[in-house]
C-alpha positions as CSV (number, residue, x, y, z in Angstrom):
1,X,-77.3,91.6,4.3
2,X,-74.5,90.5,6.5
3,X,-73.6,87.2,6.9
4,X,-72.1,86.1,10.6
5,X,-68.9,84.1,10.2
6,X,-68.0,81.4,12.7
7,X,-65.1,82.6,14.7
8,X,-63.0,79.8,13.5
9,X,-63.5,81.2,10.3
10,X,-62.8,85.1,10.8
11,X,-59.2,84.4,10.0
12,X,-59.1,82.5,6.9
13,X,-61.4,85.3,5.9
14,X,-59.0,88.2,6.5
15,X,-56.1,86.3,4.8
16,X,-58.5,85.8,1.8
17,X,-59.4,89.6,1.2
18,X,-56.3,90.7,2.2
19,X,-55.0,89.0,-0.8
20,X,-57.5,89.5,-2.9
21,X,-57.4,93.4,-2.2
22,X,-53.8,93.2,-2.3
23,X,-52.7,94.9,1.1
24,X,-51.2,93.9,3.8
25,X,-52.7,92.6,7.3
26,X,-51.6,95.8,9.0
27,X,-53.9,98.0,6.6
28,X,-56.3,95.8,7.4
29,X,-56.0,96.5,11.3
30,X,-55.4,100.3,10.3
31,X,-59.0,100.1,8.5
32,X,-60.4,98.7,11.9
33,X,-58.8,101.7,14.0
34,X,-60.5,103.9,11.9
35,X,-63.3,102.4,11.7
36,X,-63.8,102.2,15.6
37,X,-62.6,105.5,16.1
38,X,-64.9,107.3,13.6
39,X,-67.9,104.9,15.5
40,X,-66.9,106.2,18.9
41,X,-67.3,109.9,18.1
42,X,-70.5,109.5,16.4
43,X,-71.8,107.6,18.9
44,X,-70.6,109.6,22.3
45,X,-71.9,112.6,22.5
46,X,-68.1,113.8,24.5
47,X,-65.6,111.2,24.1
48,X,-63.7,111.6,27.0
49,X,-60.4,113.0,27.0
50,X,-58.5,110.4,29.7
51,X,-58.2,107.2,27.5
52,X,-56.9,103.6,29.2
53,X,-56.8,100.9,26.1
54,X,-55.6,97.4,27.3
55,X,-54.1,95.6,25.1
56,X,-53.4,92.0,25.2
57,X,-50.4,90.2,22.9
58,X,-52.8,89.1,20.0
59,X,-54.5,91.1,16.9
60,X,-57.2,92.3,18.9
61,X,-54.1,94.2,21.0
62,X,-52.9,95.1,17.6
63,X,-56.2,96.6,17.1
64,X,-55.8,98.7,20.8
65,X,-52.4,99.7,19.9
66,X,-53.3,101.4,16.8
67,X,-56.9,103.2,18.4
68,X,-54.5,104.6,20.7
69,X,-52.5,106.4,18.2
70,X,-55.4,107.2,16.5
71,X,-57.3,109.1,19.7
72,X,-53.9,110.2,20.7
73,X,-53.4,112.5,17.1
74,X,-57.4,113.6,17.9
75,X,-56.0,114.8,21.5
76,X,-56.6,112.6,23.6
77,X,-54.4,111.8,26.8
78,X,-54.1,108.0,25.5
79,X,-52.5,105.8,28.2
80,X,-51.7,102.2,27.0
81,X,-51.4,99.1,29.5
82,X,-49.9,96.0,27.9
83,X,-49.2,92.3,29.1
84,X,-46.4,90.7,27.4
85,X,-43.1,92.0,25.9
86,X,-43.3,92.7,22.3
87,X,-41.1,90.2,20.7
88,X,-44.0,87.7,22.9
89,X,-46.7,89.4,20.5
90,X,-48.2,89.8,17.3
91,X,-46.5,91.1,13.7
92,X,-49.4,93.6,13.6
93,X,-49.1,94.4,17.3
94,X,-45.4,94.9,17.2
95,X,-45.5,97.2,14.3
96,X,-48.3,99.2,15.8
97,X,-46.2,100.0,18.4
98,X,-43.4,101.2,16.8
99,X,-45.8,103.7,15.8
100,X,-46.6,104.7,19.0
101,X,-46.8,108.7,19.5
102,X,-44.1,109.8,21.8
103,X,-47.0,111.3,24.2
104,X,-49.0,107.6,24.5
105,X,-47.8,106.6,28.2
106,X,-47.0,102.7,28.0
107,X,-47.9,101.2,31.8
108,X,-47.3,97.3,32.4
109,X,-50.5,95.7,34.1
110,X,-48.9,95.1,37.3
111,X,-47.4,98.9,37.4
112,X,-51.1,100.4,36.7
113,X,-53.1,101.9,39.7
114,X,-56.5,100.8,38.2
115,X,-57.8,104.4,39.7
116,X,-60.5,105.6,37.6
117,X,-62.9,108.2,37.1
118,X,-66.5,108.0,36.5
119,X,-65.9,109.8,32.5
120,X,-62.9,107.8,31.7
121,X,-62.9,106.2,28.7
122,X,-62.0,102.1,29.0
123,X,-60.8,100.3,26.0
124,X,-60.7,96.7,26.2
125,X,-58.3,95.2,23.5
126,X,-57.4,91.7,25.8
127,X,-59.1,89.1,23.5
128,X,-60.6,88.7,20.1
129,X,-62.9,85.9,18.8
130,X,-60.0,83.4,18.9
131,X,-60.3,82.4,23.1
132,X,-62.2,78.9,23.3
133,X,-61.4,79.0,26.8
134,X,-62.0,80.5,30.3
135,X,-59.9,83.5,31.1
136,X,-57.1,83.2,33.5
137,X,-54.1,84.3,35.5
138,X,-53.0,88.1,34.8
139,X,-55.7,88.0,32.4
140,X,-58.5,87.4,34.6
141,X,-57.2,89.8,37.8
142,X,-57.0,92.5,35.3
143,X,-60.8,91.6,33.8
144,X,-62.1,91.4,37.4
145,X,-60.5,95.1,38.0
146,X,-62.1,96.6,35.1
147,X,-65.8,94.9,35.7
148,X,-65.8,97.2,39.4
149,X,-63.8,99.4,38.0
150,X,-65.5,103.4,37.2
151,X,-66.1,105.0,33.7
152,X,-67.3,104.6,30.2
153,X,-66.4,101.0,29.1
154,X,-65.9,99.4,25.3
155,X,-65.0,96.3,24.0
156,X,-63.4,95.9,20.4
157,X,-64.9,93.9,18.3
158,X,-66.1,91.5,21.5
159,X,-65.9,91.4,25.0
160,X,-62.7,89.8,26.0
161,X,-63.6,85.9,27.8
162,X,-66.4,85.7,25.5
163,X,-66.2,83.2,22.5
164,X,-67.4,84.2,19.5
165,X,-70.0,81.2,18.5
166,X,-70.5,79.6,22.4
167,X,-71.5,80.3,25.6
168,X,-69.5,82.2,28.1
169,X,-67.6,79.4,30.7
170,X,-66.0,81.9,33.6
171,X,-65.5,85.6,33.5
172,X,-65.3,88.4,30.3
173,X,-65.4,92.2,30.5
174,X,-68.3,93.7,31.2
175,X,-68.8,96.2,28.5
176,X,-71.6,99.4,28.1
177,X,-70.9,99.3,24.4
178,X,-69.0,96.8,21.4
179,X,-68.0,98.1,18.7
180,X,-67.4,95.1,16.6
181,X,-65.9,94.9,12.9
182,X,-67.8,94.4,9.8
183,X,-70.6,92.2,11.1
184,X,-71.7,90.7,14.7
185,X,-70.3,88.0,16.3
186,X,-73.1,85.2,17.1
187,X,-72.4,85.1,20.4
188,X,-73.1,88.8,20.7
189,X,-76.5,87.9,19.5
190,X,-77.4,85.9,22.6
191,X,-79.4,87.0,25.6
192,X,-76.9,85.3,28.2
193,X,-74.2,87.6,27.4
194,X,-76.1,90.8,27.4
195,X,-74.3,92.3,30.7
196,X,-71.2,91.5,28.5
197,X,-72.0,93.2,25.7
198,X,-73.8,96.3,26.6
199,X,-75.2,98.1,23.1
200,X,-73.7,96.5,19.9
201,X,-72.4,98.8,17.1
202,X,-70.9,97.2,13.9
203,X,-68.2,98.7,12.5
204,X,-67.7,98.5,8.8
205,X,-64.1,98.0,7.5
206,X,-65.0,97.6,3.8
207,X,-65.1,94.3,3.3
208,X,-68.5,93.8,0.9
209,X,-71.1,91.3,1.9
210,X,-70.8,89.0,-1.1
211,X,-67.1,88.3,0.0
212,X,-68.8,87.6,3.5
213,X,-71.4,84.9,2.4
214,X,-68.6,82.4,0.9
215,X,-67.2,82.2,4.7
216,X,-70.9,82.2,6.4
217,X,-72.9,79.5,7.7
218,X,-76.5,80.7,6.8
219,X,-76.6,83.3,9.8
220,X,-77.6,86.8,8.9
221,X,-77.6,90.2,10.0
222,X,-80.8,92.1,9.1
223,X,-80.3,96.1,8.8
224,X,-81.9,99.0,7.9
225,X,-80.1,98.9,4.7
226,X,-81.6,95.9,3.7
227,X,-85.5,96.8,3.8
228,X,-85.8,98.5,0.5
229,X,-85.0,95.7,-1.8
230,X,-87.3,93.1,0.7
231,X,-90.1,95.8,-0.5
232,X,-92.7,95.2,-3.1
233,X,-93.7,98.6,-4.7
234,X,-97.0,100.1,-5.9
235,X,-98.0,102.7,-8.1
236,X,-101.0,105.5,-8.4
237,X,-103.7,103.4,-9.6
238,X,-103.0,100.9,-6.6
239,X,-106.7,100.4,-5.3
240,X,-107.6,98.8,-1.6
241,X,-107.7,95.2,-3.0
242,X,-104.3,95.3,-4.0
243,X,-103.3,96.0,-0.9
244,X,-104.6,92.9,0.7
245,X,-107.5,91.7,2.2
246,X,-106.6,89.8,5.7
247,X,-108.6,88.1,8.7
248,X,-107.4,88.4,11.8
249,X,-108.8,85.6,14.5
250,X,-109.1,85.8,18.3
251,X,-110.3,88.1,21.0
252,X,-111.5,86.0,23.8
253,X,-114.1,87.7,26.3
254,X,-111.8,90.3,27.7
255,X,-109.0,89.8,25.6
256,X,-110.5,91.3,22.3
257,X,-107.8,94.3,22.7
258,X,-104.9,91.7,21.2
259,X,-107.0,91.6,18.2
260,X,-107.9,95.4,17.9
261,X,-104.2,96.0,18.4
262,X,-103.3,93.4,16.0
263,X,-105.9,94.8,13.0
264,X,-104.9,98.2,13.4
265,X,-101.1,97.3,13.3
266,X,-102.4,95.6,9.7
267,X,-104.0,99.1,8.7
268,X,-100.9,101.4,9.6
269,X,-99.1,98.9,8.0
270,X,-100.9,98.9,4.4
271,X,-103.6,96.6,4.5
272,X,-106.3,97.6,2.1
273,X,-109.0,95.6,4.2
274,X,-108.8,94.1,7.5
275,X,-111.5,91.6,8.8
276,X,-111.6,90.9,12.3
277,X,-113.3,87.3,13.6
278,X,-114.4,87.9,17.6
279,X,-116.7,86.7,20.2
280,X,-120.3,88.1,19.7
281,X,-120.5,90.2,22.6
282,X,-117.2,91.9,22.1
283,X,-117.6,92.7,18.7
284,X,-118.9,96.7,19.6
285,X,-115.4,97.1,21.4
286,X,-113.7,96.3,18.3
287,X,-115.8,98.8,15.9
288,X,-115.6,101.3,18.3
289,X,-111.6,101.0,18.9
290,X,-110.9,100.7,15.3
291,X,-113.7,101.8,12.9
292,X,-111.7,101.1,10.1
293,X,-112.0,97.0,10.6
294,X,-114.6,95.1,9.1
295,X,-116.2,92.6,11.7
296,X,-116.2,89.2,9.5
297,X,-119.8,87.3,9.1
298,X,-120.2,83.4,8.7
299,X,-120.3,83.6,5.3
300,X,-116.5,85.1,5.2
301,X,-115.1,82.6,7.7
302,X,-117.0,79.6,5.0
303,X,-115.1,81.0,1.8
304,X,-112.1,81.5,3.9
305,X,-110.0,81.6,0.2
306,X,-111.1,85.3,-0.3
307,X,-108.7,85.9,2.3
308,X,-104.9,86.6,1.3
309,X,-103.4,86.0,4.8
310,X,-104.7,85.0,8.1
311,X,-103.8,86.1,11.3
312,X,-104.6,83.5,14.4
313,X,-104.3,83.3,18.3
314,X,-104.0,86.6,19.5
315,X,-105.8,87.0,22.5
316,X,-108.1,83.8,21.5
317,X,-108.0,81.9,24.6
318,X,-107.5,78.0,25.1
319,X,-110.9,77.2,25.3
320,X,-111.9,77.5,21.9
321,X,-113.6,74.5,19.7
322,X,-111.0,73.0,18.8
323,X,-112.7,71.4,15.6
324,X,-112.8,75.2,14.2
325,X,-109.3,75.5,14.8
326,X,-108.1,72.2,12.6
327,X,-111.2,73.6,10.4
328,X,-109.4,76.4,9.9
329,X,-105.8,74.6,9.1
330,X,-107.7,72.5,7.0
331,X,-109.8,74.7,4.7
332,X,-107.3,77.5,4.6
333,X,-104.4,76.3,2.2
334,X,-102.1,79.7,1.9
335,X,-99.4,80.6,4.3
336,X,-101.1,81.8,7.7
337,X,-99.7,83.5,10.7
338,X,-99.9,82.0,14.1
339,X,-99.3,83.8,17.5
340,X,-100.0,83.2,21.0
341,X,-102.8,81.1,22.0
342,X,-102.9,79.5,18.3
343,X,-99.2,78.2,18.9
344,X,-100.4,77.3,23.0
345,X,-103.2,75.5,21.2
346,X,-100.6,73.7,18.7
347,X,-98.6,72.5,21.8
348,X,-101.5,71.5,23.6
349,X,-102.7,69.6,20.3
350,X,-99.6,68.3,18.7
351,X,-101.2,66.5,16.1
352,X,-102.3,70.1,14.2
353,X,-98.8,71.1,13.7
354,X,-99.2,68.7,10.4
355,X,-102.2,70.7,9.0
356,X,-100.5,73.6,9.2
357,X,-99.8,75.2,5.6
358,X,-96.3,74.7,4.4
359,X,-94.9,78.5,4.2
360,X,-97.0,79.8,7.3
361,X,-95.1,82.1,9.9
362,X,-95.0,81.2,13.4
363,X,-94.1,83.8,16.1
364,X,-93.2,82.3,19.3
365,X,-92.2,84.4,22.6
366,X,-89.3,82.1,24.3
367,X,-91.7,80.0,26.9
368,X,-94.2,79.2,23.5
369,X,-91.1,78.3,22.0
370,X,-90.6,76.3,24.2
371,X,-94.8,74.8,24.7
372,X,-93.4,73.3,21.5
373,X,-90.3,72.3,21.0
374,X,-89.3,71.3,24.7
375,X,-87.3,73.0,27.3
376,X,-84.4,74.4,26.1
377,X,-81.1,75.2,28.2
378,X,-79.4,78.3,26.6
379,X,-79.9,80.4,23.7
380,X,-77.8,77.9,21.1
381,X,-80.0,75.1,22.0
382,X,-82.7,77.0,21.2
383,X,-81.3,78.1,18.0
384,X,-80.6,74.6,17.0
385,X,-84.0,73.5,18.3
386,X,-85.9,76.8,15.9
387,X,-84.1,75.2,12.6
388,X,-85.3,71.5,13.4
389,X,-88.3,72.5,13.7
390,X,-88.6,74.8,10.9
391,X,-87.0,72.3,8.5
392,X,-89.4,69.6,10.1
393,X,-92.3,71.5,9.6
394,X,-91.2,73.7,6.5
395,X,-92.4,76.6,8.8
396,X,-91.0,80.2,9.3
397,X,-90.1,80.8,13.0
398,X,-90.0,84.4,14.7
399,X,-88.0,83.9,17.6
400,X,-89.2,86.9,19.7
401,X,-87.4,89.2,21.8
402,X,-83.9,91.4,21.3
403,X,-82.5,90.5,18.3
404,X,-85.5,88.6,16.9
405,X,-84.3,85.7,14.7
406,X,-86.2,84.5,11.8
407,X,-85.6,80.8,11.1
408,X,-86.1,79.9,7.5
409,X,-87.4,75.9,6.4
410,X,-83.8,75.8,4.8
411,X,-82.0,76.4,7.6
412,X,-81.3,80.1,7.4
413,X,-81.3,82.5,9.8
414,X,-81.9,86.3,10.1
415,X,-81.0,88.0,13.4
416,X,-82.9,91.7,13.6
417,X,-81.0,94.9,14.9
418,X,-84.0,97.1,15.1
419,X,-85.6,97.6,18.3
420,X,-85.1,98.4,22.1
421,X,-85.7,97.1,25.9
422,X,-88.5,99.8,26.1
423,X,-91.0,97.4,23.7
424,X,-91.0,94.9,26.5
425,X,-94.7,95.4,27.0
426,X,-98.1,94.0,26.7
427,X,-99.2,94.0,23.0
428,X,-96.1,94.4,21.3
429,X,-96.3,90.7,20.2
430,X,-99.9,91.2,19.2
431,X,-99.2,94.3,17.2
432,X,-96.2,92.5,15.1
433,X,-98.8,89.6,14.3
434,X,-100.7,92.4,12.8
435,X,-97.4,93.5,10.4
436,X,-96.5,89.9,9.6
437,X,-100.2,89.3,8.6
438,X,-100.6,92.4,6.3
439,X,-97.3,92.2,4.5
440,X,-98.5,88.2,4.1
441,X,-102.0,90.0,2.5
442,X,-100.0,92.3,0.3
443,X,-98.4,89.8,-1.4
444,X,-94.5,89.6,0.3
445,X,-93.4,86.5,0.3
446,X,-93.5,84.9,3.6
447,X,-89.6,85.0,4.5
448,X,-89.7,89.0,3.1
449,X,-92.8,89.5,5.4
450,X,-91.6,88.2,8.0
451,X,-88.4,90.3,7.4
452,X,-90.0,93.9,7.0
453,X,-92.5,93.4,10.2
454,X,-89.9,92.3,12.5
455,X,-87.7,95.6,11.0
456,X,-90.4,98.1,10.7
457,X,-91.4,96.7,14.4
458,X,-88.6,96.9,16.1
459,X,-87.9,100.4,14.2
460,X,-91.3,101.8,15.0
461,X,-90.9,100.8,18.8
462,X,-87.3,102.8,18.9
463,X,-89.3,105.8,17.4
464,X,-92.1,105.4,19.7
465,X,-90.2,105.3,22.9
466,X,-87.5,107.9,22.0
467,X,-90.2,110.7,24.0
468,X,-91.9,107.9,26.5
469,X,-88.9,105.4,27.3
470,X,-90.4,102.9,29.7
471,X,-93.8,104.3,29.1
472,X,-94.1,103.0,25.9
473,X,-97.1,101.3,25.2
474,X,-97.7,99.2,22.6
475,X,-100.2,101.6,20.6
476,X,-97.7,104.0,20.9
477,X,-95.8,101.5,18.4
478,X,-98.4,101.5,16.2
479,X,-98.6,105.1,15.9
480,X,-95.4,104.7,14.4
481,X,-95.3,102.5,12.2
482,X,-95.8,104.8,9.2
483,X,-92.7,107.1,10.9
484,X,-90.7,103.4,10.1
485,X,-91.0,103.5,6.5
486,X,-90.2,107.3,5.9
487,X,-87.1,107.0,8.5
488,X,-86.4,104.3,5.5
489,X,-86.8,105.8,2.6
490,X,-89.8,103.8,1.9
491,X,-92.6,104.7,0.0
């Protein structure tokens, strides 16, 4: 799993290895051309053949310098446009161009006509993750040129303006993809710099993720990678109990469908049995929408310890009796999962947050986040305010929406790369409280539940919507959730 190093770290760390692996800091760099280059034509379909890299004075113009050569030997008409004169500019950068190809044109920014076309390729080496402050000057006429400017645009390793662990104070390039090196940057992560960053593709230079985790800060990167060790494994003689037996509670008159999608997201997937606690007279919509869910009786919901994982709040309502609902917490003394109006109802009533199980997984969307914890101002805060209240509570909290973090009681954090724009829509929430709840019931831990159903989620929505794009649906999610865990390997 890749950890995410603070930016004011990222140096120390490439001094490290580069020592440790015994080369120098220009093989390094070289490793990051190639990495970026090899990235860029697996990921374009054409790369363009007009290339404009701009490169400012630092590493991260050392890093232009040597894509340029690189694109340039593949045939591409390469032009560079630099800031500073090179005895004003990095080792690295000064030996990169020295190695210049002869055919790489070399412009000055204030010679360069800016004119583009719309299949240009635009490189933007300015900054790397050292800038702690707004851009200026040269720096910021040439960034304001680029954001009107025409053409296919990429950032290495991070947009230039934007800092690598803070908010963005000014202007940065507005990139459609970055390719950044060996793991993301946090600040990539967050949803006020998503015009920035455009689609995030890590490029890996080689350096291994236990060399990583003595420079991180308990900040991970969760890819696809990393599933098959999170995954218990059954064999043959496996039978339905061992796949869990989970209730799922909620359903309010007219809102049953949360729970029907919830309980079949359980069955696709894993569950062995899936009970499903709903109003009376809604109970027939549930059978007949999903046949394969048990409708639980009163005797169930008494012995609620023949249960291996409960699933509360979606579609429940507010109006519940709320003595049922701390009967629940009370009685129920495994790890549960709580979503929608079971978190509303935990803001509304703050004193059942302490009869939650120690363990449980809460999945907040941003404003029930916020229900409980308080209003938050930008996407830090808000990861600050997920670990206090995780440690606080000794909770697991699933931050929902692009790049879903998973806050851990300790502190940690996951951040999840699976998933897509096109799952923004009603029910996807409700179908991964199903997949949180059935890995729970088969016996995952709750961090490594938690872990696979945000994955296998955000995985089975990109599946799902590769054929409907904006018409996805959430069912259409559901449907493939098995295709997740054969695109993994998984059995």
């Amino acid at each position: 799993m890749l950890s995410i190093i603070p930016g004011n770290k990222i140096s120390s760390l490439d001094s490290t290895y580069i020592k440790e692996e015994g080369i120098s800091s220009w093989d390094l760099m070289e490793r990051a051309a190639s990495a970026f280059c090899n990235l860029l034509f697996e990921k374009l379909l054409m790369v363009p053949d007009d290339v404009f890299i701009f490169s400012g004075p630092g590493n991260n113009g050392g890093d232009g310098l040597a894509i340029a050569r690189l694109l340039s030997l593949r045939g591409k008409k390469v032009s560079l446009i630099v800031f500073e004169q090179n005895q004003n500019c990095s080792k690295d950068y000064q030996i990169n161009f020295e190695k210049l190809p002869s055919q790489v044109q070399v412009f000055r920014w204030d010679e360069f006509g800016f004119a583009f076309n719309d299949h240009d390729l635009i490189i933007d080496g300015i900054f790397g993750v050292g800038i702690n402050r707004p851009v200026e000057g040269k720096y910021r006429e040439v960034i304001e040129k680029l954001n009107e400017a025409k053409g296919i645009k990429i950032a290495i390793d991070i947009p230039s303006g934007i800092p690598s662990d803070s908010l963005l104070i000014g202007i940065a390039f507005k990139a459609d993809y970055t390719f950044t090196f060996q793991f993301p940057k946090l600040a990539l992560l967050f949803p006020e710099h998503a015009e920035y960053s455009g689609v995030i593709e890590v490029a890996d230079i080689g350096i291994p993720d236990h060399f990583l985790e003595q420079f991180g800060e308990n900040r991970y990167f969760l890819t696809g990678d990393d599933l098959k060790s999170l995954h218990l494994t059954f064999n043959r003689f496996s039978h339905k109990g061992d796949y869990g037996k989970v209730l799922l509670i909620g359903g309010s008159k007219g809102k049953v469908g949360a729970v029907l999608l919830a309980s079949k997201a359980a069955l696709r997937t894993g569950s062995g049995l899936v009970f499903a606690l709903v109003p009376e007279d809604e109970r027939l919509i549930l059978q007949i929408g999903a046949p394969e869910v048990i409708l639980a009786n009163q005797d169930e919901i008494k012995g609620l310890q023949i249960f291996d994982a409960l699933g509360v709040g979606p579609g429940w309502g507010q109006e519940i009796d709320i003595s049922f609902y701390e009967s629940l917490l009370k009685r129920y003394h495994k790890p549960l999962v709580i979503d929608a109006d079971g978190l509303n109802l935990l803001s509304a009533h703050p004193r059942l947050i302490e009869l939650v199980p120690n363990g449980s997984i809460l999945t907040p969307h941003i404003k029930e986040f916020e229900r409980m914890t308080g209003k938050v101002d930008h996407h830090l805060d808000r990861l600050q305010k997920a670990r206090d209240f995780s440690e606080k509570h000794n909770v697991y909290l699933v931050l929902k929406g692009q790049f879903t973090s998973i806050t851990c009681p300790d502190g940690r954090q996951f951040f999840n790369s699976s998933g897509n724009q096109y799952m923004a829509t009603a029910g996807s929430g409700d179908v991964l409280t199903g997949m949180v709840t059935s890995f729970l019931g088969q016996g995952y831990p709750p961090l490594n539940a938690a872990l696979c159903a945000v994955y296998h989620h955000g995985l089975a929505g990109e599946l799902a919507s590769e054929t409907r794009l904006r018409g996805t649906i959430a069912g259409d999610i559901i449907e493939s959730i098995p295709a997740s865990f054969l695109k993994l390997g998984i059995a």
